[in-house]
VOGU-3710 file (C-alpha; in Angstrom, 3 decimals, decimal comma):
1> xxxxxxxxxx> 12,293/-48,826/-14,046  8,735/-49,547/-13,089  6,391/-51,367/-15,346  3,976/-48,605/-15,278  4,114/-44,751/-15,318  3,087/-44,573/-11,096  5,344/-41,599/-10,647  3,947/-38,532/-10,707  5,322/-34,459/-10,804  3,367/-31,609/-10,614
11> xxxxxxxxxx> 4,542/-28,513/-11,298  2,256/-25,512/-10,768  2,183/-22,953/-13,597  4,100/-19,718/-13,256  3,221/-20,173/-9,798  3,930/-16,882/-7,953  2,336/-14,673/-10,642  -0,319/-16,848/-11,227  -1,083/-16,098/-7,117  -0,708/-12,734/-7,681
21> xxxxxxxxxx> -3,258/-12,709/-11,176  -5,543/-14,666/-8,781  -5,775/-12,526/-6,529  -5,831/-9,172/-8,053  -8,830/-9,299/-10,874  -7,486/-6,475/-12,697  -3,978/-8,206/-13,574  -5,929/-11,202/-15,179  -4,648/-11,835/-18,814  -1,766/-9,196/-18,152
31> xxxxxxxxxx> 1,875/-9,436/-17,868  3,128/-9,794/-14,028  6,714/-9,966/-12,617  7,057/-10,933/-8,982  10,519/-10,470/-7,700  12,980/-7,573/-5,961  12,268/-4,230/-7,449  15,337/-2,644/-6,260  18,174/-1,988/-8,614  19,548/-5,264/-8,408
41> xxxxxxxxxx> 16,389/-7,279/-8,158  16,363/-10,430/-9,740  12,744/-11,786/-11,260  11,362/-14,944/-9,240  8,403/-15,663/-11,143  7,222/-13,918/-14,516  3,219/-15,057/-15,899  3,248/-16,497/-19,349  2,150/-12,744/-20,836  5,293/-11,642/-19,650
51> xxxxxxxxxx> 7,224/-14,257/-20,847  6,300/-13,880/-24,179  8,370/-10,572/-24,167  11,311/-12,404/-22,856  10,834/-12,102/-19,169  12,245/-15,218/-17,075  12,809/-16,102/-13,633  16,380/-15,127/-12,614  16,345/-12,833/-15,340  17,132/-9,105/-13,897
61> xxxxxxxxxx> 14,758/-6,893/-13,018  16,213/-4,223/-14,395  16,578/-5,962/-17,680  12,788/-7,542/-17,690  11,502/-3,487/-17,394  13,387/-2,818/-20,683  12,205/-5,972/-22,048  8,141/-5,603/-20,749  7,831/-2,042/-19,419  4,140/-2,249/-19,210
71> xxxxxxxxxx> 4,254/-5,280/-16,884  3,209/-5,364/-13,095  5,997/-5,446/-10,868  5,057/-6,746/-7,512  7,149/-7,649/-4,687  6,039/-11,390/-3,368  4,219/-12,506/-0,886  5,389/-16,058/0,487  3,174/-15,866/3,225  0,385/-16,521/1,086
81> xxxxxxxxxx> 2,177/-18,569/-1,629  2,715/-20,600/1,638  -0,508/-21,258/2,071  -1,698/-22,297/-1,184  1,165/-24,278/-1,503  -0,056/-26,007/1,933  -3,647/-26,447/0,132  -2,111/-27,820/-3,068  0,380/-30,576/-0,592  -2,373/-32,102/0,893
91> xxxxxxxxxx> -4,409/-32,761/-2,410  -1,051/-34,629/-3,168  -1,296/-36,532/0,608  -4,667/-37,252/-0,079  -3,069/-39,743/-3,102  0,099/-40,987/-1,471  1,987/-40,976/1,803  5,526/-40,948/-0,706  4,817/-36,952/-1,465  8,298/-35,622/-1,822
101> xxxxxxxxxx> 8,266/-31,529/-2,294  10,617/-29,866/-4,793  9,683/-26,230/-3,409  6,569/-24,190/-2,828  4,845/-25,390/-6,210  6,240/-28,581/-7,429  6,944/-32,006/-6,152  6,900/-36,016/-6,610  4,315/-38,451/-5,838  4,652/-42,591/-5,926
111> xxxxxxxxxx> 0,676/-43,532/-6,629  2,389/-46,892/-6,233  2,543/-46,403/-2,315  -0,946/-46,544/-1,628  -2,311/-48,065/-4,742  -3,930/-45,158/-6,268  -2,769/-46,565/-9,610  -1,012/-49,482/-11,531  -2,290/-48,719/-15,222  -1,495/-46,194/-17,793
121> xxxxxxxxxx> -5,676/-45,668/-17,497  -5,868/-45,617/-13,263  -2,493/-43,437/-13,657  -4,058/-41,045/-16,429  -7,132/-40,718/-14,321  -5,419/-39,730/-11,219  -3,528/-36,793/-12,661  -6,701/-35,652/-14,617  -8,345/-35,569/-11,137  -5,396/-33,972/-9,466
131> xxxxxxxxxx> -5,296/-31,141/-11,883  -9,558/-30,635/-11,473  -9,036/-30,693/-7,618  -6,373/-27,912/-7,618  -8,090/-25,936/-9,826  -11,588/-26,188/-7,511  -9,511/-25,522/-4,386  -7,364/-22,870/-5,515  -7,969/-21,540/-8,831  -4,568/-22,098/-10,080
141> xxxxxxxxxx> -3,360/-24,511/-12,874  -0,557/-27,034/-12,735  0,924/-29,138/-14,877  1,380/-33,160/-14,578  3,914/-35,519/-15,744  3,519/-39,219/-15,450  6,179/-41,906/-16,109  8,091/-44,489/-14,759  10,806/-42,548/-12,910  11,522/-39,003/-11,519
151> xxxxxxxxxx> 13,478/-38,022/-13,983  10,886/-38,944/-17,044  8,385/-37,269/-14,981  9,782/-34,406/-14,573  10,432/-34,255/-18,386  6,863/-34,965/-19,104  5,749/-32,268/-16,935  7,633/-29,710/-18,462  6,187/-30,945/-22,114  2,614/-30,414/-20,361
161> xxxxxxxxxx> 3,113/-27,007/-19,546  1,187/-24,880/-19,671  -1,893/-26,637/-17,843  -1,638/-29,836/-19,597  -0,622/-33,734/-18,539  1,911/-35,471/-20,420  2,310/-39,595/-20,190  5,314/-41,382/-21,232  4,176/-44,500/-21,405  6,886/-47,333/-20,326
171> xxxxxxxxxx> 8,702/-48,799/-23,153  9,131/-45,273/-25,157  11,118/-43,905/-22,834  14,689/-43,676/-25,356  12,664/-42,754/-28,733  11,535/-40,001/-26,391  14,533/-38,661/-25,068  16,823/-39,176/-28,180  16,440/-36,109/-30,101  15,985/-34,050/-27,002
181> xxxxxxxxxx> 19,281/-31,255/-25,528  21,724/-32,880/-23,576  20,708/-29,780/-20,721  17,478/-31,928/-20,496  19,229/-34,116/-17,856  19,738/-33,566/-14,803  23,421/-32,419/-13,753  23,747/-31,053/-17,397  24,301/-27,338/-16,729  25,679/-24,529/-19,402
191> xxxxxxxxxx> 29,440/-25,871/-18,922  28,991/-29,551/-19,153  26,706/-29,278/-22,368  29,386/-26,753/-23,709  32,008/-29,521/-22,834  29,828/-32,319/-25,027  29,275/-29,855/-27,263  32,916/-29,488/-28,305  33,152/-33,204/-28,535  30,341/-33,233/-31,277
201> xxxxxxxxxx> 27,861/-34,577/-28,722  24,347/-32,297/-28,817  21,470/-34,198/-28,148  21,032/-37,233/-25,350  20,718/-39,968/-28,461  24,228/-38,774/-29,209  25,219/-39,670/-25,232  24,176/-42,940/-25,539  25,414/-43,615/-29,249  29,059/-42,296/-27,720
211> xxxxxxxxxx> 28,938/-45,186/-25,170  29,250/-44,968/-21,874  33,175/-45,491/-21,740  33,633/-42,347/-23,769  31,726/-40,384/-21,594  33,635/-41,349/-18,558  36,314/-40,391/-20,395  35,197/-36,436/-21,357  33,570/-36,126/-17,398  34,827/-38,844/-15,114
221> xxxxxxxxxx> 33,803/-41,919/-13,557  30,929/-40,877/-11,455  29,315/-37,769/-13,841  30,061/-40,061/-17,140  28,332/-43,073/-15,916  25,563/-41,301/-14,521  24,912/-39,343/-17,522  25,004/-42,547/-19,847  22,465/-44,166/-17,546  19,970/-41,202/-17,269
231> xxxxxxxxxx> 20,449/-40,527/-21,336  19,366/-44,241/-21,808  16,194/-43,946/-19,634  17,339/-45,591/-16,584  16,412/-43,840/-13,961  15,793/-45,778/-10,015  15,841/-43,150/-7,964  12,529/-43,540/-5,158  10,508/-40,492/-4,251  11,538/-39,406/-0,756
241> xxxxxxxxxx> 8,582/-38,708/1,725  10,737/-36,581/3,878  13,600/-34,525/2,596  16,014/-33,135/5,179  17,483/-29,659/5,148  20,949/-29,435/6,120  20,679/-25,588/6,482  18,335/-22,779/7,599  19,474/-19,555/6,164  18,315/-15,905/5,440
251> xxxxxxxxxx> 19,923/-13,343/3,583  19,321/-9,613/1,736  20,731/-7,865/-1,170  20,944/-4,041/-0,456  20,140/-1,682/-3,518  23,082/0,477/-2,015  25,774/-0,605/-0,726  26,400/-0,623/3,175  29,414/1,153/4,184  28,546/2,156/7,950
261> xxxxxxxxxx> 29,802/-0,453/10,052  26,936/-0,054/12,755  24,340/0,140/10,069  26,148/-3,551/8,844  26,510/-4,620/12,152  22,584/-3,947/12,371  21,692/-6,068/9,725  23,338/-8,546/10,832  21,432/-8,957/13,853  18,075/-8,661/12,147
271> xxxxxxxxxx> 19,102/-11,315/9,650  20,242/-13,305/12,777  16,703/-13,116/14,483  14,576/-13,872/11,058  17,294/-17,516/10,712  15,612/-18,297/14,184  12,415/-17,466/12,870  12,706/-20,334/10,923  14,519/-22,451/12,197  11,878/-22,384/15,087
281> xxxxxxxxxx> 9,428/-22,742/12,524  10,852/-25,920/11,106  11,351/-27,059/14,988  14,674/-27,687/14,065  18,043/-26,442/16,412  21,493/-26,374/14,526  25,049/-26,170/15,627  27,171/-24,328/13,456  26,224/-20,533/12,933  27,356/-19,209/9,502
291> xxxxxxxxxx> 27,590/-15,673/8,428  28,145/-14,813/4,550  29,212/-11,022/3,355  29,211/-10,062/0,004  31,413/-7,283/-0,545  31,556/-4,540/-3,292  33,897/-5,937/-5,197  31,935/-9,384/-5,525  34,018/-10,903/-3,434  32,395/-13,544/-1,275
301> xxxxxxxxxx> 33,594/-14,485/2,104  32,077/-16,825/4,645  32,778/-17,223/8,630  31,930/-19,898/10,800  31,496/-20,994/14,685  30,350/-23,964/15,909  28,517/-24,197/19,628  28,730/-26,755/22,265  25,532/-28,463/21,262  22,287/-27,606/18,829
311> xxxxxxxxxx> 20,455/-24,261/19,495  17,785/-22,372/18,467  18,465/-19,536/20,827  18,370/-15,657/19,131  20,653/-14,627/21,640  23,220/-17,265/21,105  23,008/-17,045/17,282  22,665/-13,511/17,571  25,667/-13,418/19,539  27,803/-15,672/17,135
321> xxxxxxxxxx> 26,472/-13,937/14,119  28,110/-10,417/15,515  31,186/-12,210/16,723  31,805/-13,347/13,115  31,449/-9,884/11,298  34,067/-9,285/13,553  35,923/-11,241/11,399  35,293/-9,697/8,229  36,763/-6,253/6,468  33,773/-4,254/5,173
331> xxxxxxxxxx> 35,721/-0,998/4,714  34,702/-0,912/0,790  31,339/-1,664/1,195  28,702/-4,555/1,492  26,382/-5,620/-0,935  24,750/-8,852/0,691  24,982/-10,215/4,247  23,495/-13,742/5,187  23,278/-15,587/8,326  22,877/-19,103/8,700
341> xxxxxxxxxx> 22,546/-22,460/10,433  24,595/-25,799/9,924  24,323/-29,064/11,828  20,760/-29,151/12,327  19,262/-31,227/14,906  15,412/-31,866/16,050  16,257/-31,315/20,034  18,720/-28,198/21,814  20,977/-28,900/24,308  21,144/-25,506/26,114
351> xxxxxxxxxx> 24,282/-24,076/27,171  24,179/-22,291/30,442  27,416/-20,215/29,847  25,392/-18,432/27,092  22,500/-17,473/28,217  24,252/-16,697/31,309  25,794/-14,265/28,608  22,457/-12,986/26,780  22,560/-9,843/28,778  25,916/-9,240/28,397
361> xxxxxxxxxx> 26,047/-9,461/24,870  22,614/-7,700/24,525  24,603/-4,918/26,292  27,327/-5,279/24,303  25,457/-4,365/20,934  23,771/-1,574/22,185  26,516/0,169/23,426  29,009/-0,906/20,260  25,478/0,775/18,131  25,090/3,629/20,758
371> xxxxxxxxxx> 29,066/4,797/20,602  28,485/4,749/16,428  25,924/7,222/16,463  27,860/9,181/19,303  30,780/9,621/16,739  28,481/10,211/13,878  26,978/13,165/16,351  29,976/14,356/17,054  31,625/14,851/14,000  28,545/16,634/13,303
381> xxxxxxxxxx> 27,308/20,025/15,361  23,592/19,200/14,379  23,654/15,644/15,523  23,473/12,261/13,710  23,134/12,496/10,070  19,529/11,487/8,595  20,072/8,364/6,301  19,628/9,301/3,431  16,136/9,059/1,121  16,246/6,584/-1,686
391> xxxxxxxxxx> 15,253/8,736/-5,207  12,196/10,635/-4,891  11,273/9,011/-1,398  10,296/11,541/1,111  10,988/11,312/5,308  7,678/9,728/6,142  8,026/6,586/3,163  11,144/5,757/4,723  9,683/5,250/7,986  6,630/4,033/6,340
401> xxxxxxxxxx> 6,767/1,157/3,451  4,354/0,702/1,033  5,427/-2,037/-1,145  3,855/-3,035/-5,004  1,515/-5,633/-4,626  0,977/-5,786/-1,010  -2,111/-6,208/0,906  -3,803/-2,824/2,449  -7,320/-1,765/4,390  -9,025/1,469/4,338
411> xxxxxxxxxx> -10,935/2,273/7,085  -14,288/2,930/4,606  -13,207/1,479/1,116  -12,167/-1,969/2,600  -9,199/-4,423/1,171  -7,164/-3,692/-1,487  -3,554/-3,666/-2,627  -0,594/-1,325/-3,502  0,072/-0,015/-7,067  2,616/2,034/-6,657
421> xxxxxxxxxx> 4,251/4,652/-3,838  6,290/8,042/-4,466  7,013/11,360/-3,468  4,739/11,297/-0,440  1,898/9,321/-2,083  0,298/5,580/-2,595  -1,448/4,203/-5,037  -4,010/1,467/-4,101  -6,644/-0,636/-5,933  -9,883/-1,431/-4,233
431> xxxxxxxxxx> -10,475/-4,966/-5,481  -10,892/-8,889/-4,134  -10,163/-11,696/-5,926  -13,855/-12,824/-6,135  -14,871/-9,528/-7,517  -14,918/-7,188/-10,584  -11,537/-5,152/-11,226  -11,304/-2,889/-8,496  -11,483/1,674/-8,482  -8,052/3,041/-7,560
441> xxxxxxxxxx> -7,396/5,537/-5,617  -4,474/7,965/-4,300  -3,406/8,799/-0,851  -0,889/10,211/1,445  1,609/7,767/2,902  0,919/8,887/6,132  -2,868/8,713/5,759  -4,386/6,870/9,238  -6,800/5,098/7,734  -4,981/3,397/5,482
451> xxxxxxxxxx> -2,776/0,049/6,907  -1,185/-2,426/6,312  -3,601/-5,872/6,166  -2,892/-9,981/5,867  -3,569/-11,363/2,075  -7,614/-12,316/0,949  -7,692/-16,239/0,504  -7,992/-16,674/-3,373  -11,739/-17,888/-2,733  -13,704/-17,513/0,257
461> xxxxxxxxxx> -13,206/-19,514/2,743  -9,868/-20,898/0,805  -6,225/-20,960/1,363  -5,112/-17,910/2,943  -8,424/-17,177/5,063  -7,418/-14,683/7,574  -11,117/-14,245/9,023  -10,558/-10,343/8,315  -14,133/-9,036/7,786  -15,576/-8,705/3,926
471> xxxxxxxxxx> -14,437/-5,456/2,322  -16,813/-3,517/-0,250  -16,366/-3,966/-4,020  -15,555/-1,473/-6,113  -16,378/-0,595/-9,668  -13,860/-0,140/-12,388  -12,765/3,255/-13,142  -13,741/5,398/-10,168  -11,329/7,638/-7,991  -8,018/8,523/-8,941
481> xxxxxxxxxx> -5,280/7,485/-11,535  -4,017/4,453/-11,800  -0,227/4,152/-11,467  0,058/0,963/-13,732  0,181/1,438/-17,172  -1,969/-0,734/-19,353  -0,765/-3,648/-21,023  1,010/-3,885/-24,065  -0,760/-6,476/-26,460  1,034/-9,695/-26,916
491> x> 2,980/-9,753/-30,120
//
């Protein structure tokens, strides 16, 4: 335990919806989901309006509609959350070269490293800065916990929230933590806590009056001790500059379950190509190619192969990827499909016998999807069955996606972004992120000039700068009918 509180955790405030409100004047103050919008979507990020319905992250969407039906329901975009997230990681480089990320919108700092601070005071100031530098660069809010190990930081920063910085001074670090939940810890999830909470333990005072014998006793050697030492402040773990991945892996949740085996088979391979996407990106080559298929039932299953050396080749992990669904029974369905890398490496060591392959293989598909849709034509006189519409989703949105939230550019009105899609229509609000809520208007799906555009930075010039030309501001209340309710007022 250090002598001073030189660790430091930011975690940015409801940080995907806060983007979004950002971004989109006309959300500002109102309650905003971002997450899947699909039957079984599950909520990634809800803003603190929202949450003061009930909404929370991993909360279904389903359930956060019944719960907030006048919320915005947007579908994220990580490449922009990406690069605000890149804006806010070098503010925390600029203090330290121990920065050790968490996720998009939270990590650790040592100010220790570099000597940024040694003092309550220099430690204080630093985080007060911090906070004022992230809210000039990006506009967003984050929260700051300072202490004298990760996991009192973290604690702090959660006690900050929203937009606040929390200190626990050395010294106070048990009178602090006694009266809190034992799922304050970390490792305490819903079982362990209901564990302790049979044996009359509640809070993490109680952990440490039991003694640490006793709780090796109720959960072993290794989770007992641990537990005991975290509950009584002691906490020596360093902040980690670089942390490595042991996987790269992509997968999708389908509103309706798959049950065409070329349409799986499909899937698969586009999964395949988007793992190589970023594995590429991370310049990182793995081994082992894994493919995971959740079935209707809920039944998981997982399938493995492992290659001569480390690849990042799409053919070769395309290959493997379609060689392992071979594996699996999908007769009743398939809810989820993954594909993933194992065994990662920061070099490839090609292997001639397949790419010698690629073609082959390449062939191979085509012919396995070509022969599908041959049998699917033959069983019908008309030809292959269309697939069919989602509810109230015409021919030309299938082809043509316009998803909630997304960025869009009209050929005369200029940026703006999707409300809301249906029955041959879309919904879009003329607004930037620098200007006065936006006009909406209504168009065809199909309508030419209307496409699909990168994200605005949240302030010119800033994070997510695309250099895509200035659109025209609109005023509030012009053109057509908006397809977002208003707001219900917070109760």
């Amino acid at each position: 335990m250090r002598g001073a509180p030189t660790i430091l955790h930011l975690d940015m405030d409801a940080f995907y919806a806060a983007v979004e409100q950002a971004a989109k004047p006309s959300l500002r103050g109102k309650p905003v989901v971002v997450g899947g919008l699909g039957p079984r979507g599950v909520v990634a990020t809800a803003s603190y309006e929202a949450r003061v319905f009930g909404v929370h992250s991993a909360m279904a969407t389903a359930q956060a509609r019944r719960l907030c039906p006048n919320a915005a329901y947007l579908t994220p975009r990580f490449s922009l959350y990406r690069q605000v997230s890149d804006a806010v990681m070098e503010l925390l480089h600029g203090l330290s070269p121990l920065v050790e990320p968490l996720s998009l919108d939270e990590a650790f700092v040592d100010l220790e490293a570099e000597g940024a601070a040694d003092s309550e005071a220099s430690a204080r100031a630093v985080g007060e800065r911090l906070r004022a530098d992230i809210r000039a660069a990006t506009g967003l809010s984050g929260s700051v916990g300072l202490a004298g190990s990760k996991m009192l930081a973290k604690i702090a920063s959660e006690q900050a929230k929203p937009d606040g910085l929390t200190l626990i001074a050395p010294g106070t670090e048990r009178e602090l933590l006694a009266p809190l939940t034992v799922r304050t810890l970390p490792g305490v999830g819903p079982a362990t806590a209901e564990h302790l909470r049979r044996s009359g333990i509640h809070t993490v005072g109680e952990i440490v009056e039991a003694g640490e014998e006793e709780m090796v006793r109720l959960l072993g050697r290794a989770h007992g001790s641990s537990l005991h030492t975290m509950a009584s402040g002691r906490d020596d773990r360093p902040v980690i500059a670089e942390r490595d991945a042991k996987s790269v892996s992509v997968e999708d949740t389908f509103d309706v379950d798959l049950h065409d085996r070329a349409q799986v088979r499909a899937e698969v391979v586009r999964l395949a190509e988007r793992c190589v996407q970023r594995l590429r990106a991370a310049g990182r080559s793995g081994r082992t190619v894994v493919l995971k298929v959740r079935r209707y039932d809920f039944s998981t299953l997982t399938r493995s192969e492992t290659q001569r050396g480390p690849t990042d080749d799409p053919a070769v992990i395309r290959d493997a990827a379609a060689r392992l669904l071979e594996l699996v029974d999908t007769t009743g369905g398939v809810r989820l499909l993954g594909v993933g890398v194992t065994g990662l490496a920061d070099f490839t060591q090609e292997d001639l016998f397949a790419q010698a392959a690629t073609a082959e293989a390449a062939a191979a598909l085509e012919a396995a999807a070509a022969a599908a849709d041959a049998e699917r034509a033959e069983e019908s006189p008309t030809g292959p069955a269309p697939v069919a519409p989602e509810a109230g989703e015409t021919a030309v949105e299938q082809t043509r996606r316009w998803a909630p939230g997304h960025d869009v550019r009209h050929a005369e009105l200029g940026p703006g972004w999707v409300q809301g899609s249906g029955v041959g229509r879309v919904t879009v609000r003329f607004e930037q992120p620098w200007s006065a809520p936006g006009r909406v208007r209504t168009f065809p799906v199909d309508d030419p000039a209307l496409e699909p555009s990168e994200p605005l930075p949240l302030k010119p010039g800033g994070p997510g700068e695309t250099g895509a030309g200035e659109g025209r501001p609109e005023a509030t209340g012009a053109g057509g009918q908006s397809s977002l309710p208003a707001s219900r007022p917070k109760s």
